[in-house]
mmCIF file of the N, C-alpha and C atoms, coordinates in Angstrom:
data_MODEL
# 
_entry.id   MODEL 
# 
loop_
_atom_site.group_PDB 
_atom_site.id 
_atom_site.type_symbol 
_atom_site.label_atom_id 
_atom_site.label_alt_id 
_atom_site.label_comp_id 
_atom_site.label_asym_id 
_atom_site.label_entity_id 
_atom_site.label_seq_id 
_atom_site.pdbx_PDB_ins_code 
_atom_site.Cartn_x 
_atom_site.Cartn_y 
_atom_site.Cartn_z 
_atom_site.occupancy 
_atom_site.B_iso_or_equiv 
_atom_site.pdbx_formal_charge 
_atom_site.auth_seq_id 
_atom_site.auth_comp_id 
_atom_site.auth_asym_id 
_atom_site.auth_atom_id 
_atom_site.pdbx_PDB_model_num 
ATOM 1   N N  . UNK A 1 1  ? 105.251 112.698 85.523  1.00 0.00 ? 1  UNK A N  1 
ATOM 2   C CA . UNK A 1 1  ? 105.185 111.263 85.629  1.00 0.00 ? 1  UNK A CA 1 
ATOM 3   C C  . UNK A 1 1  ? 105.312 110.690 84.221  1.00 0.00 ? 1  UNK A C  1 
ATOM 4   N N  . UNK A 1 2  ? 105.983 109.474 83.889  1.00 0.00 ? 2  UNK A N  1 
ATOM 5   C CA . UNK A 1 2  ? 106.370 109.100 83.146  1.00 0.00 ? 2  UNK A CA 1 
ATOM 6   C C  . UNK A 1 2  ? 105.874 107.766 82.506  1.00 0.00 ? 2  UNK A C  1 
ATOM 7   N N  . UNK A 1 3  ? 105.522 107.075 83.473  1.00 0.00 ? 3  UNK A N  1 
ATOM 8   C CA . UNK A 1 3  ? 105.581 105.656 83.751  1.00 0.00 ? 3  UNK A CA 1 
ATOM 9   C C  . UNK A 1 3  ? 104.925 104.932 84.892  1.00 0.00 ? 3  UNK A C  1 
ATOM 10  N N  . UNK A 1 4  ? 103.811 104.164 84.355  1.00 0.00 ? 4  UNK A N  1 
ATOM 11  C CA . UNK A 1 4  ? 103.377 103.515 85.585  1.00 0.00 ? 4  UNK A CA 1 
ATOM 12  C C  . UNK A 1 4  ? 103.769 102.207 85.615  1.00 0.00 ? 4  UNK A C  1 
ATOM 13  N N  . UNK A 1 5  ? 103.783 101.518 87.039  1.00 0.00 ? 5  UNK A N  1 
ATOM 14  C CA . UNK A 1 5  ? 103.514 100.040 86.967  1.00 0.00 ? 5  UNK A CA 1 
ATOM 15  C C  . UNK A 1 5  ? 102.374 99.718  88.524  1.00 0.00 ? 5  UNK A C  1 
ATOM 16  N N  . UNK A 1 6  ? 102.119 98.180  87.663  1.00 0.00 ? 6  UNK A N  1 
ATOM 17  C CA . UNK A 1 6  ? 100.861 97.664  88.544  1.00 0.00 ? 6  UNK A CA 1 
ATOM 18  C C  . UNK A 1 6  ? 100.823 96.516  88.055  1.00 0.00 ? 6  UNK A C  1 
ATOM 19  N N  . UNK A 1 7  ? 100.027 95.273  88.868  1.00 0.00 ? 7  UNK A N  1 
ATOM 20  C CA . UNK A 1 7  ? 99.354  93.992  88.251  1.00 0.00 ? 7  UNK A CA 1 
ATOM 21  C C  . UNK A 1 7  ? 97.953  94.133  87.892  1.00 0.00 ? 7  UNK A C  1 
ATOM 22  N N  . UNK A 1 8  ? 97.488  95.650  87.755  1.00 0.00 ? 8  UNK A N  1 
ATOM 23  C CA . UNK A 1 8  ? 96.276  95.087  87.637  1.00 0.00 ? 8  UNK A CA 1 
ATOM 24  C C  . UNK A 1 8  ? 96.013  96.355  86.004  1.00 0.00 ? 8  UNK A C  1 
ATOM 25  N N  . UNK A 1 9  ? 95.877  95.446  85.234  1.00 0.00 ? 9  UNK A N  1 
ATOM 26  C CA . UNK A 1 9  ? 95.609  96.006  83.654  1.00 0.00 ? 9  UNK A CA 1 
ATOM 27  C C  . UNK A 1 9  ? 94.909  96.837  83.708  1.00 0.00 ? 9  UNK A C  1 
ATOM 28  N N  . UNK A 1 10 ? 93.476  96.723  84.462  1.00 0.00 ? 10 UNK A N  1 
ATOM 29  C CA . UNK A 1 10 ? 92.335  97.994  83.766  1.00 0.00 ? 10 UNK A CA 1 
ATOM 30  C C  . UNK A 1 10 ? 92.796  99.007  84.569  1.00 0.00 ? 10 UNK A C  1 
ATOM 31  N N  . UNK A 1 11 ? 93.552  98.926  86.009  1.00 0.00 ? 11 UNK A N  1 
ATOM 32  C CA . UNK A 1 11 ? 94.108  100.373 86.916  1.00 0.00 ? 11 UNK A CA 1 
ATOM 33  C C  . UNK A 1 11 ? 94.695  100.807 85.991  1.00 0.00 ? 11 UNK A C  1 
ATOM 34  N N  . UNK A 1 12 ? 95.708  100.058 85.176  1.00 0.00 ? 12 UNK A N  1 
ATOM 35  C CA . UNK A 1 12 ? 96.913  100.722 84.170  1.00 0.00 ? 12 UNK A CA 1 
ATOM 36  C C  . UNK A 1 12 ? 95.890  101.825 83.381  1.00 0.00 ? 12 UNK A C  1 
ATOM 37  N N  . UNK A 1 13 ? 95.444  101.131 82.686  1.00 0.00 ? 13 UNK A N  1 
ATOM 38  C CA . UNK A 1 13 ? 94.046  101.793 81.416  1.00 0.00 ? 13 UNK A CA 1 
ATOM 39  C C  . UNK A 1 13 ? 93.931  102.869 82.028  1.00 0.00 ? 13 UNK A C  1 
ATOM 40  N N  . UNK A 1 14 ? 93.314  102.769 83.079  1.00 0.00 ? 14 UNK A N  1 
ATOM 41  C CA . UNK A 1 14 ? 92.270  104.254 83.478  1.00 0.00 ? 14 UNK A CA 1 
ATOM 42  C C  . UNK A 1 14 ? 93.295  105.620 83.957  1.00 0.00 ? 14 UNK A C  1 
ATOM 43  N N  . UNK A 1 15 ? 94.469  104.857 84.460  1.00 0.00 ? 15 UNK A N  1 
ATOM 44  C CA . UNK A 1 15 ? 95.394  105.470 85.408  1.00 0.00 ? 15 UNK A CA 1 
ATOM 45  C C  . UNK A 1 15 ? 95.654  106.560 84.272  1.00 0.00 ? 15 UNK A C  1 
ATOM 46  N N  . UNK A 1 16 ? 96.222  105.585 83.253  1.00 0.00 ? 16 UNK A N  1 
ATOM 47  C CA . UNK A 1 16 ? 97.389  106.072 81.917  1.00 0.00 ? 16 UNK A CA 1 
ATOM 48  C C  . UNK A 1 16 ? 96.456  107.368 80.891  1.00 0.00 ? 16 UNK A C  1 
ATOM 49  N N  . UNK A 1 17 ? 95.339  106.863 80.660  1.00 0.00 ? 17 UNK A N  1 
ATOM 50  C CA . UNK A 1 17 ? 94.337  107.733 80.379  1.00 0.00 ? 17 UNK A CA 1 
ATOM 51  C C  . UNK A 1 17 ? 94.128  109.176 81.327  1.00 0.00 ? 17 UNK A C  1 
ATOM 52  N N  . UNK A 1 18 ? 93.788  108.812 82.600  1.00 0.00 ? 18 UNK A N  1 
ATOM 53  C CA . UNK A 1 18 ? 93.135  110.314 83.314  1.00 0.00 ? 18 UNK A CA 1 
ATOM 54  C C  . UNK A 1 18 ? 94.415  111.206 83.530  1.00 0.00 ? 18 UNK A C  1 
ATOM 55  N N  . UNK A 1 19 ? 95.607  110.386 83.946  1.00 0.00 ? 19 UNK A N  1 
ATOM 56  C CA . UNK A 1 19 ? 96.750  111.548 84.408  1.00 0.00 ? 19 UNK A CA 1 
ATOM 57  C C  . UNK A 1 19 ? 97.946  111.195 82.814  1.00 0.00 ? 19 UNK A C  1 
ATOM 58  N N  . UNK A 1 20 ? 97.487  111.016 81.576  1.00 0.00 ? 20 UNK A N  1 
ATOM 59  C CA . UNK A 1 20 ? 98.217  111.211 80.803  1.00 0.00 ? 20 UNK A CA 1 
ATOM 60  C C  . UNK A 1 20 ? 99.788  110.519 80.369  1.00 0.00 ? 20 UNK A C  1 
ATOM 61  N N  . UNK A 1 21 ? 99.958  109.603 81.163  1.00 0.00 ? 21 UNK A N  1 
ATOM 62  C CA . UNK A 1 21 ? 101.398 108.716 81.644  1.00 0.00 ? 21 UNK A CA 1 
ATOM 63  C C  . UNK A 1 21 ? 101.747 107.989 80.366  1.00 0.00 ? 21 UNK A C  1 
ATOM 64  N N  . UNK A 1 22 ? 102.830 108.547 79.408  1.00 0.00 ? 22 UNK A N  1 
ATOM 65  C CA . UNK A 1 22 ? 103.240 107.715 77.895  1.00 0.00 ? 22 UNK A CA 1 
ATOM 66  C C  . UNK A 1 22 ? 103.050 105.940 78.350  1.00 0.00 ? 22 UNK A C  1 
ATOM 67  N N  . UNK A 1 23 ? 104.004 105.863 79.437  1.00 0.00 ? 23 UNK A N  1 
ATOM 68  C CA . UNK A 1 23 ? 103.979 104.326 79.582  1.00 0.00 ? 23 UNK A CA 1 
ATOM 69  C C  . UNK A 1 23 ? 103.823 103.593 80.270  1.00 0.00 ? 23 UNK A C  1 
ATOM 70  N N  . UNK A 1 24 ? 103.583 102.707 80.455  1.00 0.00 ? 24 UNK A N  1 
ATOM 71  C CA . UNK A 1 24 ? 102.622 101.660 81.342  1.00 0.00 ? 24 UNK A CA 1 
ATOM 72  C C  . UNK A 1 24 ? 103.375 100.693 81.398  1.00 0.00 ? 24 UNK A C  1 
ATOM 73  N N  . UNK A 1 25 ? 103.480 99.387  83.046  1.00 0.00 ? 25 UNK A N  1 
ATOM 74  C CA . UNK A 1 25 ? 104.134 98.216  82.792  1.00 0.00 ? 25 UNK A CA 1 
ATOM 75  C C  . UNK A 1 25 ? 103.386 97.466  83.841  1.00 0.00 ? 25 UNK A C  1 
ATOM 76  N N  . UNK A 1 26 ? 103.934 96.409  83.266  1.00 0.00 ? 26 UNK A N  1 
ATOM 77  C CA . UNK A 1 26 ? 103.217 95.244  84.419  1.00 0.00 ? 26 UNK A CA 1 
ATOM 78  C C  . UNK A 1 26 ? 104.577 94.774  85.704  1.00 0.00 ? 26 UNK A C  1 
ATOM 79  N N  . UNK A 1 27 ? 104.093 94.628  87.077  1.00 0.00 ? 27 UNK A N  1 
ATOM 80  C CA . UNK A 1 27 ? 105.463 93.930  87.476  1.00 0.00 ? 27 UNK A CA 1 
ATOM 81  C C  . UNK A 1 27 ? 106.433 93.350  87.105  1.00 0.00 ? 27 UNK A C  1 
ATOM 82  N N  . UNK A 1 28 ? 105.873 92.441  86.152  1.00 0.00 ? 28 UNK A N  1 
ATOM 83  C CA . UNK A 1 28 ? 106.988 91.420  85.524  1.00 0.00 ? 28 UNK A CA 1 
ATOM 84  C C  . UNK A 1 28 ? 107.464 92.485  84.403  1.00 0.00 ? 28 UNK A C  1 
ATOM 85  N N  . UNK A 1 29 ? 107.423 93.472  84.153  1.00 0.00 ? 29 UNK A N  1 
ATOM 86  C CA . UNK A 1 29 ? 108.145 94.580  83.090  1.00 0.00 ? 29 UNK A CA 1 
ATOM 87  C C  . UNK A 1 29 ? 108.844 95.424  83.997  1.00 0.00 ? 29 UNK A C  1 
ATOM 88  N N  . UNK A 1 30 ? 108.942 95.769  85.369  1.00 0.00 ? 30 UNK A N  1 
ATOM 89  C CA . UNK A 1 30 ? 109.461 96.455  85.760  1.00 0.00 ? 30 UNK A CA 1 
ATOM 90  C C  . UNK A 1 30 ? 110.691 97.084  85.687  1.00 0.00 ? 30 UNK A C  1 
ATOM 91  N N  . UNK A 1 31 ? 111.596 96.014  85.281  1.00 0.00 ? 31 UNK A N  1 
ATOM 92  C CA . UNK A 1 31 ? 113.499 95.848  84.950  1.00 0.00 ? 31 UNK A CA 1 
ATOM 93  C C  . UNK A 1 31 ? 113.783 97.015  83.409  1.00 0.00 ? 31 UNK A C  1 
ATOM 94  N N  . UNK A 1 32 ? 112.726 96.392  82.707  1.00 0.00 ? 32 UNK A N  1 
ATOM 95  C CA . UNK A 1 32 ? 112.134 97.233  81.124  1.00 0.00 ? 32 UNK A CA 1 
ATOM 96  C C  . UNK A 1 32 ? 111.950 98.565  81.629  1.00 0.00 ? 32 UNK A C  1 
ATOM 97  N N  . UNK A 1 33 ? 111.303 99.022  83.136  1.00 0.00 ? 33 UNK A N  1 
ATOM 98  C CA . UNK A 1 33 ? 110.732 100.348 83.272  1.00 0.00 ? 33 UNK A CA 1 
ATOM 99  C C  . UNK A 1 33 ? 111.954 100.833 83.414  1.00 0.00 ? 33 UNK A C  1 
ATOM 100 N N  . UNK A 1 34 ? 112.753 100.443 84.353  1.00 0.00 ? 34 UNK A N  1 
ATOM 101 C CA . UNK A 1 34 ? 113.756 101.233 84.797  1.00 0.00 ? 34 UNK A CA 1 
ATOM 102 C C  . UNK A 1 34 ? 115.128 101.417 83.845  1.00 0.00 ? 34 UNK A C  1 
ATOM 103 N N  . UNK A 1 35 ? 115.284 100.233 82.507  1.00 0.00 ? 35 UNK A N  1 
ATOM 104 C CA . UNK A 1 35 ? 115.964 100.390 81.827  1.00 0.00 ? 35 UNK A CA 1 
ATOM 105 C C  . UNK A 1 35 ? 115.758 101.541 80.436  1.00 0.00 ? 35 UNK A C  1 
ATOM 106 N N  . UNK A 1 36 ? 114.488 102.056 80.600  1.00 0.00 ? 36 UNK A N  1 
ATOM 107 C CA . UNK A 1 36 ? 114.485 102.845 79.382  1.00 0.00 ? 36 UNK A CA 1 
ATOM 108 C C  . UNK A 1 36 ? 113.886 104.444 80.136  1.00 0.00 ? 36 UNK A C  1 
ATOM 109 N N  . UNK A 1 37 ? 114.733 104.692 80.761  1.00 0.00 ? 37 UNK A N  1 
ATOM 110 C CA . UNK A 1 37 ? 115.226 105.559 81.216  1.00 0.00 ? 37 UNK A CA 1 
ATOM 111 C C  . UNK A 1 37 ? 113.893 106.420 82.486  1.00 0.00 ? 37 UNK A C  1 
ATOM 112 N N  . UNK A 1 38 ? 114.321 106.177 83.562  1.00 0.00 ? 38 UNK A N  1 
ATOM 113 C CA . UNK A 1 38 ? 113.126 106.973 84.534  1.00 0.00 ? 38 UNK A CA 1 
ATOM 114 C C  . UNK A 1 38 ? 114.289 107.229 85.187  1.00 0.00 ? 38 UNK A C  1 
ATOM 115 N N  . UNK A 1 39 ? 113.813 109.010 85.633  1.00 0.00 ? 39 UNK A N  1 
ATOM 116 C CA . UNK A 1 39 ? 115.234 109.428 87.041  1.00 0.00 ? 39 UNK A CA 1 
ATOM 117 C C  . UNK A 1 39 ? 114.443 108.490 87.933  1.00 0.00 ? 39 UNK A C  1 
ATOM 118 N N  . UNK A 1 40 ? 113.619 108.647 88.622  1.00 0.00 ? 40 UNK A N  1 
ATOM 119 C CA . UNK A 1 40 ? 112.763 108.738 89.897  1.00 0.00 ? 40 UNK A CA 1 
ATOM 120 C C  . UNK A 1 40 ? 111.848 107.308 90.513  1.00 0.00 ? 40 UNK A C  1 
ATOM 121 N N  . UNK A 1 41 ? 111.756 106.166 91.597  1.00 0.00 ? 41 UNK A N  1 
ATOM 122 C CA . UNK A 1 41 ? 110.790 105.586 91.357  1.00 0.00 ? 41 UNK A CA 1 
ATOM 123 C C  . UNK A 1 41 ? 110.251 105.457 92.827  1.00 0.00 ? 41 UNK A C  1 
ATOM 124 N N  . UNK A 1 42 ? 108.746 105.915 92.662  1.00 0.00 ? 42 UNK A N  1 
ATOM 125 C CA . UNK A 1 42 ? 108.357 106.500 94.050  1.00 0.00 ? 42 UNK A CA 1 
ATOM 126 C C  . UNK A 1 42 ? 107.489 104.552 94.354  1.00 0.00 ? 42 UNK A C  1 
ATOM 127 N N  . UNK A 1 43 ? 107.593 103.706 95.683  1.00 0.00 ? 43 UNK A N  1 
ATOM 128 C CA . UNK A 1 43 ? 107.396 102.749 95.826  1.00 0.00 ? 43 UNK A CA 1 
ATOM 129 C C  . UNK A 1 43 ? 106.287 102.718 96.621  1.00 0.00 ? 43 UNK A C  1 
ATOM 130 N N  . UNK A 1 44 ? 105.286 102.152 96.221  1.00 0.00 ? 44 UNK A N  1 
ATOM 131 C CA . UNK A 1 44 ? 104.024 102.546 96.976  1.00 0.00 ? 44 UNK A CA 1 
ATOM 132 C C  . UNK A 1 44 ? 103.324 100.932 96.820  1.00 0.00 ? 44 UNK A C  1 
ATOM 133 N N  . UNK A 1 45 ? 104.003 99.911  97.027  1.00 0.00 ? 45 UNK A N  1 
ATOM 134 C CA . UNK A 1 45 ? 103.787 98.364  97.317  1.00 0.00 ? 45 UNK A CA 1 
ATOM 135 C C  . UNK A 1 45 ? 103.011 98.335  98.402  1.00 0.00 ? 45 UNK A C  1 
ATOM 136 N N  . UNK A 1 46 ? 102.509 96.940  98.536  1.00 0.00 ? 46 UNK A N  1 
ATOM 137 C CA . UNK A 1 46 ? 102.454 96.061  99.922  1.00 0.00 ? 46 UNK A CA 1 
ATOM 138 C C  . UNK A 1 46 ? 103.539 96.232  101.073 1.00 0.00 ? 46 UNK A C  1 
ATOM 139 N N  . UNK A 1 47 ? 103.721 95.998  101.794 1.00 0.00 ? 47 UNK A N  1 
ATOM 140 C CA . UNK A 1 47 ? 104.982 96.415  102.720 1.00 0.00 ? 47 UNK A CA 1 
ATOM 141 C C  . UNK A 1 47 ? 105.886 94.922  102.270 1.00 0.00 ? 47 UNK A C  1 
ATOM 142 N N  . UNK A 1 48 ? 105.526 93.788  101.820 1.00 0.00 ? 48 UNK A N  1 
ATOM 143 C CA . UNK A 1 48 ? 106.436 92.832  101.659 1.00 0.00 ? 48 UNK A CA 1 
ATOM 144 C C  . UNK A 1 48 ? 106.876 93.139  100.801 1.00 0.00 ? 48 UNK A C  1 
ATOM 145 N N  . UNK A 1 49 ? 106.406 93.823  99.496  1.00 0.00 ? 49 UNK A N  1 
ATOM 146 C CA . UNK A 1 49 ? 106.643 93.743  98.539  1.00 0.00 ? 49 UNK A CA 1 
ATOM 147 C C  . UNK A 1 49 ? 108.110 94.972  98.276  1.00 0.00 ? 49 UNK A C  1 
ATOM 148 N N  . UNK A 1 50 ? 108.155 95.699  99.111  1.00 0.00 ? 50 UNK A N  1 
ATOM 149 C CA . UNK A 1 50 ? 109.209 96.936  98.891  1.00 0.00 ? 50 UNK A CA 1 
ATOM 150 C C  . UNK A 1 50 ? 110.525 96.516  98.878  1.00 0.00 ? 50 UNK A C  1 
ATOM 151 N N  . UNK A 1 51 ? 110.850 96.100  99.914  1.00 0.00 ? 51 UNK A N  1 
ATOM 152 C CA . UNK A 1 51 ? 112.710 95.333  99.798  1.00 0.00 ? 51 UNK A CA 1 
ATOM 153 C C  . UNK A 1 51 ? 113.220 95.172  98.184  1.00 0.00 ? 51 UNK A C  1 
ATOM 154 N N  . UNK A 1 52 ? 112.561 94.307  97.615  1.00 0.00 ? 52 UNK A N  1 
ATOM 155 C CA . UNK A 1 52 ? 112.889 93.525  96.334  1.00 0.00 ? 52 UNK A CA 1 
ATOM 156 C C  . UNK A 1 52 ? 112.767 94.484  95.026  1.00 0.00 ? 52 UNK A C  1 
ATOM 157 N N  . UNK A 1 53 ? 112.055 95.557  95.244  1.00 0.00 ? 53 UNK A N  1 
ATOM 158 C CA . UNK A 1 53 ? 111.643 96.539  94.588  1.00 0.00 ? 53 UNK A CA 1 
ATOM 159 C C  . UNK A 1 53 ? 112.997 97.522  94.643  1.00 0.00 ? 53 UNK A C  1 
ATOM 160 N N  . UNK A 1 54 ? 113.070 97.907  96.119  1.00 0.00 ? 54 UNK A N  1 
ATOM 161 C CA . UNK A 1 54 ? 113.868 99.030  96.372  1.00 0.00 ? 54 UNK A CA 1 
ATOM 162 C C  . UNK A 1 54 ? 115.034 98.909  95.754  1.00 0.00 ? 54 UNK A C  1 
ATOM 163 N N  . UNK A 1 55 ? 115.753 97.414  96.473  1.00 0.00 ? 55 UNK A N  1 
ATOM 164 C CA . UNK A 1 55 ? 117.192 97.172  95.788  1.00 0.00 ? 55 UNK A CA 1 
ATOM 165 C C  . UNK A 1 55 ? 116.755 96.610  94.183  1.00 0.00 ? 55 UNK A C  1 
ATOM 166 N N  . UNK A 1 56 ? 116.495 96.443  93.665  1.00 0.00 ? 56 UNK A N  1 
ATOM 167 C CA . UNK A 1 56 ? 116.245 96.446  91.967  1.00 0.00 ? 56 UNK A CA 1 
ATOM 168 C C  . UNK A 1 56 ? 116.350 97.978  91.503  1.00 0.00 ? 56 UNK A C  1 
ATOM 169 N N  . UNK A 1 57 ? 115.400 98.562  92.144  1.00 0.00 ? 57 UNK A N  1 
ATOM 170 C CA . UNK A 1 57 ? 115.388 100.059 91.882  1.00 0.00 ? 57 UNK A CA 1 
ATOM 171 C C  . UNK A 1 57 ? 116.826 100.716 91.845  1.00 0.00 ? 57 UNK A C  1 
ATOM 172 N N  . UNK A 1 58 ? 117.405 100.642 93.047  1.00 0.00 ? 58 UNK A N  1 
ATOM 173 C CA . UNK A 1 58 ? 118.858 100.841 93.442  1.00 0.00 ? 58 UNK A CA 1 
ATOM 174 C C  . UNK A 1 58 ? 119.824 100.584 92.894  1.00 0.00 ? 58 UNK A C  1 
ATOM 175 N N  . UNK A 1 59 ? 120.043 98.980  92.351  1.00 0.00 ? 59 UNK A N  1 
ATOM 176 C CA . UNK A 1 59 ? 120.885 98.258  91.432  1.00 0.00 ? 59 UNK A CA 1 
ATOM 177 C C  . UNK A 1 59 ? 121.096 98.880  90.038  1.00 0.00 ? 59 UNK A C  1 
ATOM 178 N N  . UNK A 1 60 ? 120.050 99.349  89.539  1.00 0.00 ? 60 UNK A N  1 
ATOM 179 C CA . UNK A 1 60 ? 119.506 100.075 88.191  1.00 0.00 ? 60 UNK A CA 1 
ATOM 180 C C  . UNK A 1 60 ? 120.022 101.471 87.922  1.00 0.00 ? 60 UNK A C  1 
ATOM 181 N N  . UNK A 1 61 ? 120.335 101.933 89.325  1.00 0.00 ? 61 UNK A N  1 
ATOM 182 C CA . UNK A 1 61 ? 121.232 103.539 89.730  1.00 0.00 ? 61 UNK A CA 1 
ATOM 183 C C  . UNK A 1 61 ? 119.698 104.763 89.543  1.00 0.00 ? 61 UNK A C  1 
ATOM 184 N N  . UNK A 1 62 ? 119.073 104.245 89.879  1.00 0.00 ? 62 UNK A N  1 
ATOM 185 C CA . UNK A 1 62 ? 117.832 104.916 89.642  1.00 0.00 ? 62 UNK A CA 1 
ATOM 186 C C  . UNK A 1 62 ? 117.294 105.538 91.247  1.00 0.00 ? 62 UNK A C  1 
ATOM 187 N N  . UNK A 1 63 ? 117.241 106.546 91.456  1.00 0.00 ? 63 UNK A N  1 
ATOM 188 C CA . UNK A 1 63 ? 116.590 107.272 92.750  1.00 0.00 ? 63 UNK A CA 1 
ATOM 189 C C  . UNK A 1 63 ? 115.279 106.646 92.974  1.00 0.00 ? 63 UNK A C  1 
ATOM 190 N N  . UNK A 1 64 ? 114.951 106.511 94.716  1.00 0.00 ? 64 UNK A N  1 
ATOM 191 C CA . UNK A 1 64 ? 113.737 105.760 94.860  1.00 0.00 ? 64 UNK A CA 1 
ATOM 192 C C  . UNK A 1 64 ? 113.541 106.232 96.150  1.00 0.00 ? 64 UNK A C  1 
ATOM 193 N N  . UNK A 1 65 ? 111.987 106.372 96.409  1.00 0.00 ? 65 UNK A N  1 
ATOM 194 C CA . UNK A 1 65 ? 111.522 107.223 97.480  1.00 0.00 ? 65 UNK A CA 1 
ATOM 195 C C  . UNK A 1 65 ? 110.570 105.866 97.468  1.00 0.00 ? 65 UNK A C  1 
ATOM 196 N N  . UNK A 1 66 ? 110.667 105.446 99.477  1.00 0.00 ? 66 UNK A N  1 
ATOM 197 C CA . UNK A 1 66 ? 109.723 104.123 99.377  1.00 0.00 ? 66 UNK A CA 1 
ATOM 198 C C  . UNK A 1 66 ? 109.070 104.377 100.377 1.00 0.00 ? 66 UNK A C  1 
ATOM 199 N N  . UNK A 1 67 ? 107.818 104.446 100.687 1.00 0.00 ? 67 UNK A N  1 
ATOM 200 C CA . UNK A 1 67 ? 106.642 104.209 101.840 1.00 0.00 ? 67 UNK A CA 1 
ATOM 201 C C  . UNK A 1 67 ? 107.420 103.117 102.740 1.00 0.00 ? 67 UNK A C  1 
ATOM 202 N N  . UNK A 1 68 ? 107.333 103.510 104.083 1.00 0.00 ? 68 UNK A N  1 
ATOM 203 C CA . UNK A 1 68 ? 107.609 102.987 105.295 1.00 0.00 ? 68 UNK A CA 1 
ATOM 204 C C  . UNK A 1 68 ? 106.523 101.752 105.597 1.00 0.00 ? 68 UNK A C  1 
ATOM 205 N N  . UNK A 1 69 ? 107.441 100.687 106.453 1.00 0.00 ? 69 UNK A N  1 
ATOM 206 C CA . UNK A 1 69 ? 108.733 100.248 105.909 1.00 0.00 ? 69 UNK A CA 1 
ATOM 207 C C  . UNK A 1 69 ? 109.522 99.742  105.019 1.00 0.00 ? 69 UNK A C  1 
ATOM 208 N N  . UNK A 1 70 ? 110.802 99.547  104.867 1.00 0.00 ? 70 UNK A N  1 
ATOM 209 C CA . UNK A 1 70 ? 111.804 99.135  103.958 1.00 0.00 ? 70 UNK A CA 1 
ATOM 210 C C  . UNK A 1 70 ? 111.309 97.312  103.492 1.00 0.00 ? 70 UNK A C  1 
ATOM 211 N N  . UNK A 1 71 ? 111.403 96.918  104.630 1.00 0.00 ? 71 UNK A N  1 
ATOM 212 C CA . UNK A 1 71 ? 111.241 95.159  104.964 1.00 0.00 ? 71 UNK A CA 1 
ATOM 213 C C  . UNK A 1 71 ? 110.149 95.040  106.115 1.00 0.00 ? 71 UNK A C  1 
ATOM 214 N N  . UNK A 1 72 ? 109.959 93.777  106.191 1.00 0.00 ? 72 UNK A N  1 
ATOM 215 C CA . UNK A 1 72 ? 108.435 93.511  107.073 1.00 0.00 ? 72 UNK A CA 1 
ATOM 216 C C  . UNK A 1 72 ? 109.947 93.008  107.962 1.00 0.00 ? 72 UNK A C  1 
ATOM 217 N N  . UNK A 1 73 ? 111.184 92.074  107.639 1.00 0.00 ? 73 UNK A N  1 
ATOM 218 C CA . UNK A 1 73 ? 111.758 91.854  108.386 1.00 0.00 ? 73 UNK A CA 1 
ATOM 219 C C  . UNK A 1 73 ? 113.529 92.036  108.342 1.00 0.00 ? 73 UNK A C  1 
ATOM 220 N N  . UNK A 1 74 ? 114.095 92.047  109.378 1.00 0.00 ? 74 UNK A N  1 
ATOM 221 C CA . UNK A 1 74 ? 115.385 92.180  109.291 1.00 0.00 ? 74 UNK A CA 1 
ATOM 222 C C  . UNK A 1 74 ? 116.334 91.625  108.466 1.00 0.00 ? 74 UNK A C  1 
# 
């Protein structure tokens, strides 16, 4: 693991600390995560939140494994 992201700062802290992760981002850094280089981005959102994620992820040419479902809607 390479890289985390989250909105919530002190998860980052503790996360980045116990399992060792160089870098850390906030949602609004996410575009930053995927531009400085990650193969992999495993999506473990809200269920609304995945769509917008996935295709960003996708757009970026970056592999992405997303928790079911894709979209809340069609």
């Amino acid at each position: 693991m390479v890289a985390l992201v989250s909105g919530d700062p002190a998860k980052l802290k503790a996360l980045r600390r116990k399992y060792k992760v160089p870098r850390t981002y906030s949602y609004e850094q996410f575009a930053d995560c995927l531009a400085e280089g990650v193969d992999a981005v495993y999506i473990a959102l809200p269920n609304a939140m995945h769509r917008a994620y996935v295709e960003g992820t996708a757009r970026a040419g970056v592999h992405v494994l997303c928790e079911k479902p894709m979209a809340v809607t069609k």
